[in-house]
C-alpha positions, 0 to 999 in steps of 0.5 A: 443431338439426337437421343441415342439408340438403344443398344442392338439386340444380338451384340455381346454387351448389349441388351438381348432379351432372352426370358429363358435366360434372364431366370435366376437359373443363370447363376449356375454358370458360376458353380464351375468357379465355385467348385474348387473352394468346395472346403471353402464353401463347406465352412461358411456354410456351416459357419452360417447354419450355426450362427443361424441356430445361434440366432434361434437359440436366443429369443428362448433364453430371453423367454426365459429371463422374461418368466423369470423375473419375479423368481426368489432365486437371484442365481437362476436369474443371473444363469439366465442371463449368463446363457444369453450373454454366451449366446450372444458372443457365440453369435458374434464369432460365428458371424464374424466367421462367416463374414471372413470366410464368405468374403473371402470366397466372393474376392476369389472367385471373383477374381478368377472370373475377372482372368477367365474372361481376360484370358478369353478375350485376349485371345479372341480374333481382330474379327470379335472386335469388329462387332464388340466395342473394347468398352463394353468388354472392360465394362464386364470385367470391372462392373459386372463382376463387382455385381457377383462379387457382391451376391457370392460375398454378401447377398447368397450369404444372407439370403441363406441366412435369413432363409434359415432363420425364416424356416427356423422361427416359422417352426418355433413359432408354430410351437410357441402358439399355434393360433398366432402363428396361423394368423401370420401365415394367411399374411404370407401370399399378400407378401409373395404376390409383389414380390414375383410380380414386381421381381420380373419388372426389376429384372428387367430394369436391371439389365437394361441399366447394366447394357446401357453403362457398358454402351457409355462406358465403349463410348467415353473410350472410344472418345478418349482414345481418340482425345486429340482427334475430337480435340482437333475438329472440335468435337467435345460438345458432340462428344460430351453430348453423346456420353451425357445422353447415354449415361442420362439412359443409364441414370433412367433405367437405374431411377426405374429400377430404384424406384420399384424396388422402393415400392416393393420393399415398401409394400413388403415391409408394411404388410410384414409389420402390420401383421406383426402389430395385429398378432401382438394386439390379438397375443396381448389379449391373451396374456391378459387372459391366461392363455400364454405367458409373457415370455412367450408372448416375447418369444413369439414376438421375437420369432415374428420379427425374425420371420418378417425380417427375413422376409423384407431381406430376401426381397431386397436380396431378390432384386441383387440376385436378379442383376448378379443372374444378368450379369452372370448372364453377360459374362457367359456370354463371352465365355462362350463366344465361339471365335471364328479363327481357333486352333486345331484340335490336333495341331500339326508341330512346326518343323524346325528350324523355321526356314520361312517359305510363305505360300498364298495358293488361291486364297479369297477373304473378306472383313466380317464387317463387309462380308461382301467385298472381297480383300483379297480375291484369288491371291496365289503367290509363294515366297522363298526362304530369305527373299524380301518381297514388297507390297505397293498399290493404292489404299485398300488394295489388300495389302494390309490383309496379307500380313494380316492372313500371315499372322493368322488373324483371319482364316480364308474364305477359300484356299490356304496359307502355308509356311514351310508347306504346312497349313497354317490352319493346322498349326497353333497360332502360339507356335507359328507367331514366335516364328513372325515379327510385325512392326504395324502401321499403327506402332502401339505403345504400351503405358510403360518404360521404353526398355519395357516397350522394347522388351515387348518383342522378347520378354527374356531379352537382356538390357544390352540387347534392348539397346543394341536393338534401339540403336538399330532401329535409329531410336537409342539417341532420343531415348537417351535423351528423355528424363529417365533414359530407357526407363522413362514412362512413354505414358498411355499410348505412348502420348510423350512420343512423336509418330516417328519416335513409336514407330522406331520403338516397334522397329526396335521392338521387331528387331529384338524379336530376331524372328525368321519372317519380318513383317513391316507394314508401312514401317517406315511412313512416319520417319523423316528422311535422316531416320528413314534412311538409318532406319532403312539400313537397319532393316537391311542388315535385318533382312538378310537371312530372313524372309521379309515382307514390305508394305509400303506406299513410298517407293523408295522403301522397296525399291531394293526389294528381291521382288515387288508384288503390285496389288489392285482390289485384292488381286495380284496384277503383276511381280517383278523388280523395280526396272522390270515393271516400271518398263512394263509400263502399269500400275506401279509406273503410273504410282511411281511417276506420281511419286517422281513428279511430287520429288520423292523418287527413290535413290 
């Protein structure tokens, strides 16, 4: 198989170079998280500053003990100690502190980040899902947001830490011996050059192998979603193929990554304790001497290693805080990702109660995905309160996308959707939606109990209106019949249950929502005939009262429909009753002789 692409530039979840973005400026996005645990933050804060200090203290009590070890006072000596050991279990709590309270703030706010995005992305449009693979979107949720997670729990800590401990024991080295620590200072741009210049190269790699894990990730679920499908044309080679040579993209990019961390560390780390060796040769030249004692000479040393390692860690910490600031960078993205259908910013209320009029006046759309084929093109139709109105025509014959536009998943190219005579642009979509009940063509099913599943349609229904609902829908018999009854799990997707069996719990799912505007696009098409038949007269009884639209291509499901609206390339090209428009001699008689002559005509 071919080497896969690239992800496409300009694709939330793929790689989009952007050098302005990529700084580590993008980690400013997160202070809006990081603000309401601003107590939270103030003591791991001081926390760090103290064991900081605490770290500083020591060498000069190991000094200290150094000078003192000839000293004819035995209690001097023993004090001398005592403040280091002290020291050093101050140390000890105060990191153990630190550790808590910045862990605890990386989980939360991690945490909030992780509902933030959720709580976006739940929201957004069917068309944010035209252009964005599921996969990726999850993949920012768990991978991306470990990444913070790390830096807010970890990295920042430390890297303020050992940026402390660097200014700190640069400080207390110029005053143990200044000449030694001139020497190490002229060993400070040889560490810095690789750093910035094998930092940006590591930038780089790192959001390169981030946009090729979510692009495997969309891929291994877009396949298992769709397991018996691949399975059914024999497709796992290909499948397996493909999910190998991106995650084998994604392994290239880390190796890359790896690798020149590996040489910087490496670079870095030599240069720092090569230093450190000559200044101890020069500082031992000079204890020999006189010039300084031995105590110093191990403070200073002490102070060196200190500075060097705090130097070798921001280096390794400079590489995690680059893939935090694209991750931060992916996850703004979403944030920020304007939908193209959003609520007023002064929503009209819906007047109640919901009498269930639906007006089409002009109304041209297309799919984003196909912005030049027109779904629906100039549909104008009203609908009476409590008329039950059915949609027949061939396949895409923008059928689908009426109840789509009822449900306000899209907003019209041109003209306008009402319901009760009011805009449904100018109402909250929250507001109007509890007012429709769907049962879709695709009947999902929620890895859950089947009472769960029914629940779904009112979550404060009782268990003996869940199951007056399933006995409606012609589904309480095989429920009852499963191993747990009404609290057997269905599994993912419902994978336990045949089509007919899911779409009689989304049937019974929309009954129980007991809404004024029922919607059943093809509601019916997987039921045999004894179900379809029980099925039909629950929805009958369902009906009455109701505004009810009917998407079907069996003919027998609508022909008791108040009017059948007949639909070709997004237009409406006639409305009547069955008798009427099978006389008219059109469209619809020509779909139902095809229908009669295959014996499927209605009764």
């Amino acid at each position: 198989m071919a080497r896969p692409n690239p992800p496409a530039p300009g694709v939330p979840g793929q790689s989009d170079e952007r050098e302005k973005s990529k700084r580590l400026g993008a980690l400013r996005a997160l202070m809006p998280f990081l603000w309401p645990y601003r107590r939270l933050m103030a003591a791991a804060l001081l926390a760090l500053v103290v064991t900081a200090m605490l770290s500083l203290t020591l060498p000069l009590a190991v000094r200290r003990v150094v000078d003192n070890f000839d000293t004819k006072s035995a209690r001097d000596l023993d004090l001398y100690f005592a403040a280091a050991l002290g020291i050093a279990a101050l140390l000890a709590v105060g990191t153990g502190l630190r550790y808590a309270l910045v862990t605890r703030l990386g989980e939360r706010v991690v945490a909030d980040i992780r509902k933030a995005v959720f709580d976006r992305v739940i929201g957004m449009s069917p068309a944010f899902y035209e252009k964005t693979m599921t996969g990726e979107v999850l993949s920012r949720i768990t991978t991306d947001t470990t990444l913070i997670l790390s830096v807010i729990g970890s990295s920042v800590s430390i890297a303020l830490r050992n940026l402390l401990i660097f200014a700190g024991g640069l400080v207390l080295m110029l005053l143990t011996s200044a000449k030694l620590t001139g020497l190490v200072l002229l060993l400070v741009p040889a560490v810095i050059v690789p750093i910035l210049v094998l930092g940006r190269r590591l930038r780089v790699l790192s959001r390169e192998n981030q946009d090729w894990i979510a692009a495997s990730s969309g891929n291994a679920s877009e396949a298992l979603g769709a397991v018996q499908t691949v399975q059914a044309f024999t497709h796992e080679a290909a499948s397996r193929t493909q999910f190998s040579d991106m995650t084998e993209q994604s392994y290239d990019a880390a190796r890359r990554r790896v690798f020149t961390r590996a040489v910087m560390t490496v670079i870095v780390i030599f240069l720092v304790f090569a230093g450190i060796v000559g200044v101890l040769w020069i500082g031992a030249r000079d204890v020999r001497a006189g010039e300084m004692t031995q105590g110093a000479l191990v403070q200073f040393v002490i102070y060196a290693v200190m500075v060097a390692g705090g130097v070798a860690a921001l280096s390794e910490i400079w590489g995690e805080l680059q893939r935090a600031a694209g991750a931060t960078e992916r996850l703004v993205e979403l944030l920020q990702t304007e939908d193209s259908v959003s609520d007023s910013a002064s929503p009209q209320v819906l007047a109640q109660p919901v009498q269930g009029r639906i007006a089409f006046e002009n109304v041209t759309f297309a799919y984003p995905s196909r912005p030049g084929i027109n779904a629906l093109d100039g549909v104008t139709l009203e609908i009476e309160p409590g008329e039950t109105v059915a949609f027949v025509g061939p396949s895409g014959a923008g059928k689908t996308t009426v109840i789509q536009m009822i449900l306000r998943f899209y907003d019209p190219a041109s003209g306008r959707i009402t319901l009760d005579g009011q805009d449904l642009a100018e109402l909250r979509r929250d507001d109007f939606r509890k007012s429709v009940a769907l049962v879709p063509q695709d009947p999902v099913i929620f890895a859950a109990s089947a009472r769960e599943n029914i629940r779904f349609g009112r979550p404060d229904a009782t268990d003996a209106e869940i199951d007056a609902a399933a006995r409606a829908a012609a589904a309480h018999d095989f429920i009852s019949a499963l191993p747990d009854g009404y609290e057997s799990y269905l599994g993912e997707r419902g994978v336990m249950l045949s089509g007919g069996q899911k779409q009689r719990i989304a049937i019974a799912r929309a009954i129980l929502r007991d809404a004024p505007v029922l919607l059943l696009d093809e509601a019916t098409s997987a039921l045999d005939a004894e179900s379809e038949r029980a099925v039909q007269a629950a929805v009958d009884r369902l009906s009455e009262g109701r505004t009810t639209l009917i998407v079907a291509h069996r003919l027998a499901t609508v022909k008791k429909a108040d009017r059948i609206v007949v639909m070709d390339q997004g237009c409406v090209v006639a409305t009547g009753p069955h008798d009427q428009l099978v006389a008219e001699d059109g469209l619809y008689a020509r779909l139902a002789r095809l229908q009669f002559t295959d014996g499927i005509a209605a009764e």
